[in-house]
C-alpha positions in Angstrom: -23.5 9.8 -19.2 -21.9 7.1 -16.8 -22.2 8.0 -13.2 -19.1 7.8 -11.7 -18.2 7.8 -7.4 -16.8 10.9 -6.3 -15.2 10.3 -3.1 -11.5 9.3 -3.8 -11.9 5.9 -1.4 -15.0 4.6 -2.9 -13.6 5.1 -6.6 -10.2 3.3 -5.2 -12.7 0.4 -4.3 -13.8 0.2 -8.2 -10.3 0.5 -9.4 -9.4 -2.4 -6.8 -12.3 -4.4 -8.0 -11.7 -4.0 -11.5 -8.5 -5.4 -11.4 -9.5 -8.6 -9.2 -11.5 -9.6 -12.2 -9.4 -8.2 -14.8 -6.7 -11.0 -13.1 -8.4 -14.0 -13.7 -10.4 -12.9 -16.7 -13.5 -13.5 -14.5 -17.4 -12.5 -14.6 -16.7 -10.5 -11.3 -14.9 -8.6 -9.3 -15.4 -6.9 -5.8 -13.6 -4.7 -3.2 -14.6 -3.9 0.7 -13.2 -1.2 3.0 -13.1 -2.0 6.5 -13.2 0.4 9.3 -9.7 1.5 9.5 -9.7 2.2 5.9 -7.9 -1.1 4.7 -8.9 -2.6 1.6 -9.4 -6.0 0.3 -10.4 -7.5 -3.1 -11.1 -11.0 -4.8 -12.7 -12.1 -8.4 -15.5 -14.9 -7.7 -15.0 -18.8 -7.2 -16.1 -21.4 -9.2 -14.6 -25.1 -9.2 -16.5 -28.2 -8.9 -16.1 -28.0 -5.0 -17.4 -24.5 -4.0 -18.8 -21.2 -5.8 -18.5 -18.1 -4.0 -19.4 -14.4 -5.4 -16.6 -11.8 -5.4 -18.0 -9.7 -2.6 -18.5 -13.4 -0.9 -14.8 -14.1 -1.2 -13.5 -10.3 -0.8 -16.0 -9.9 3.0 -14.4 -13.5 4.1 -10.7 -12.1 3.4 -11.7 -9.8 5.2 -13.2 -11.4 8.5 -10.3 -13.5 8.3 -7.8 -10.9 8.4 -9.6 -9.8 12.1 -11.8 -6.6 10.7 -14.8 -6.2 12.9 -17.0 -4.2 10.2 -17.2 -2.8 6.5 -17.5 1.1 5.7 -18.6 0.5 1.7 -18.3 -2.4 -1.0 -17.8 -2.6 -4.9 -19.0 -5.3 -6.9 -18.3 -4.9 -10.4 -19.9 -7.4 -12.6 -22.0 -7.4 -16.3 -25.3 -9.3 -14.5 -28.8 -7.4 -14.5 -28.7 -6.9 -10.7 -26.6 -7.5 -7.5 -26.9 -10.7 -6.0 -28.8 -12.0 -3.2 -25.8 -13.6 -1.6 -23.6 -10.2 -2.0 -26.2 -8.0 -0.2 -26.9 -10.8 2.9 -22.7 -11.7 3.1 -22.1 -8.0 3.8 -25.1 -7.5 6.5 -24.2 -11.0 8.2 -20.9 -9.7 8.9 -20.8 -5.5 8.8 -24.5 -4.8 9.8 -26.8 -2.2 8.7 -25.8 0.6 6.9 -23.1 -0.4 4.2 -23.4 0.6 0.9 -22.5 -1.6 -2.0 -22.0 -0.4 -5.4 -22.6 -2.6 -8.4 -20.4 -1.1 -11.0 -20.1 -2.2 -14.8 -16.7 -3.2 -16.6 -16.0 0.4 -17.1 -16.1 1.6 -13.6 -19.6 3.5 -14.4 -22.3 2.7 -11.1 -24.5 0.5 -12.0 -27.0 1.1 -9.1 -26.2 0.3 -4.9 -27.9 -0.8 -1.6 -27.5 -0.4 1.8 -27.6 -3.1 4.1 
């Protein structure tokens, strides 16, 4: 049976996340909750010039929009495991101590880290 996330914000992330990469028909998608509760979400990059994960794209819409940390992120995406990138992009900017969720197409948790 698919494990789901119980607390109402962290399956809002997934649903947020989901959609990002339902948008642009993309390989990923990803969501991040700062520390006032806002949200933010992105599907990943890829042009000729510059490739950029979803979480990559989601934490730097993020630090751009002034947030000084992260409480949790969602990445959703079909690969075997989370990225390198996605795990050091959320502790170069929100520290220690943020969990990230790699979630499949259907919402269902994948696995997660903490930074």
């Amino acid at each position: 049976m698919p494990i789901r996330l119980t607390d109402p914000e962290d399956a809002k992330l997934v649903t947020l996340a989901r959609a990002a990469r339902a948008r642009v028909d993309g390989a990923q998608g990803a969501a991040v909750r700062d520390t006032d509760g806002r949200t933010y979400s992105a599907a990943e990059v890829s042009l000729r010039s510059i490739e950029l994960t979803a979480l990559q794209v989601a934490v730097a819409i993020a630090h751009s929009s002034g947030v000084s940390g992260l409480e949790a992120a969602v990445v959703v995406s079909d690969a075997d495991e989370m990225a390198d990138a996605d795990r050091a992009v959320v502790f170069d900017f929100a520290g220690s101590g943020v969990p990230i969720y790699r979630v499949d197409g259907s919402g269902a948790v994948l696995d997660s880290v903490s930074t």
